[in-house]
C-alpha positions in Angstrom: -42.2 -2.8 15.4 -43.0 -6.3 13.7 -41.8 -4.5 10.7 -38.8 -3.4 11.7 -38.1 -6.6 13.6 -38.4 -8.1 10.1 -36.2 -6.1 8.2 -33.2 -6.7 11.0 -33.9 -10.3 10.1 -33.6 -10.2 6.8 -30.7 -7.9 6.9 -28.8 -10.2 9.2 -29.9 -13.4 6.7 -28.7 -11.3 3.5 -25.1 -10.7 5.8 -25.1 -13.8 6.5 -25.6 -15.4 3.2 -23.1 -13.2 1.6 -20.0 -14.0 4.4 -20.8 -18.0 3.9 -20.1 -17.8 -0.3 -17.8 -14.5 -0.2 -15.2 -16.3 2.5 -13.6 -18.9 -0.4 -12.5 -16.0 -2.3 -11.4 -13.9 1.1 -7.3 -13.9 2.0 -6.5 -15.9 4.2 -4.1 -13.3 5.7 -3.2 -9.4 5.7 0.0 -8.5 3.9 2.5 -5.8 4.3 0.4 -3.7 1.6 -2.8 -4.4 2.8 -2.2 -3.7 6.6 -0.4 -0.7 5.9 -3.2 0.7 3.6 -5.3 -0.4 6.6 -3.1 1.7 8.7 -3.4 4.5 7.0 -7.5 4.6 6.0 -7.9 4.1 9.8 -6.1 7.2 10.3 -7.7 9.0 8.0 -11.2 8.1 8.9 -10.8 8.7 12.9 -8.7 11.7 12.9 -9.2 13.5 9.1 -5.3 13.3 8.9 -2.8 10.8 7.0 0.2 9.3 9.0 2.2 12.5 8.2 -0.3 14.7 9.5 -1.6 16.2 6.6 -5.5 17.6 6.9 -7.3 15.6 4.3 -4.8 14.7 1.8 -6.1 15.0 -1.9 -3.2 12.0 -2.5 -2.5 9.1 -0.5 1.2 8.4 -0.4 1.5 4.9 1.1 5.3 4.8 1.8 6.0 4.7 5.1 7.1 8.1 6.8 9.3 6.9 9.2 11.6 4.2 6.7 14.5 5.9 4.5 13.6 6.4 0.7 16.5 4.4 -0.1 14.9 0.8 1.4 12.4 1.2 -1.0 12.3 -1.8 -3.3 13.6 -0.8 -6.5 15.9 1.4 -5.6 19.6 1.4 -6.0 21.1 0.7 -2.9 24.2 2.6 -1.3 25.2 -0.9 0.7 25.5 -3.0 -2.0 27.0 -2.8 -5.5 25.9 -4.6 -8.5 29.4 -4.1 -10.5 32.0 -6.7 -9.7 34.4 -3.6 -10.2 35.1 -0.7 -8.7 35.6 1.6 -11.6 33.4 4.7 -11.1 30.4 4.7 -14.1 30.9 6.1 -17.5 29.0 8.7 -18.8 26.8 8.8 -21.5 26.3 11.9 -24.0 23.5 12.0 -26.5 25.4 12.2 -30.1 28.5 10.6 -28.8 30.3 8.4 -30.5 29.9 5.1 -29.3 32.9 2.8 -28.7 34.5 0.2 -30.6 
């Protein structure tokens, strides 16, 4: 009992000890990223299934099912258009001659 008291003690000290140096390098905030991946390892852990449903996923997709693939950052957007003309794009053929 006296041992086991002791222990719980020095688990709590350890705990402790480790949250008062470990908090200067902590975020100070959860980002879009970091909440979502929350999100999602919450799921998985409670339930055994990702957001989309799927029983123990071997990967772990982290877009979100519900947003169009076409907000993603990085992709070209249908809404807005880079060009400052409206000519339709050329295409390219390997072994072409290239213009002059």
């Amino acid at each position: 009992m006296i041992l086991c008291r002791a222990v719980s003690i020095l688990v709590l000290v350890l705990v402790g000890v480790a949250y008062r140096f470990g908090l200067g390098g902590a975020p100070v905030y959860l980002g879009d990223d970091e909440a979502h991946f929350a999100v999602g390892s919450d799921a998985i852990a409670a339930t055994g299934r990702n957001l989309n449903g799927d029983f123990l996923p071997l990967f772990f997709n982290l877009a979100d099912p519900q947003s169009d693939p076409q907000d993603l950052a990085g992709a070209p957007s249908r809404k807005s258009s880079t060009t400052s003309t409206d000519a339709p794009p050329r295409r390219s053929f390997a072994g072409s001659a290239p213009d002059a």
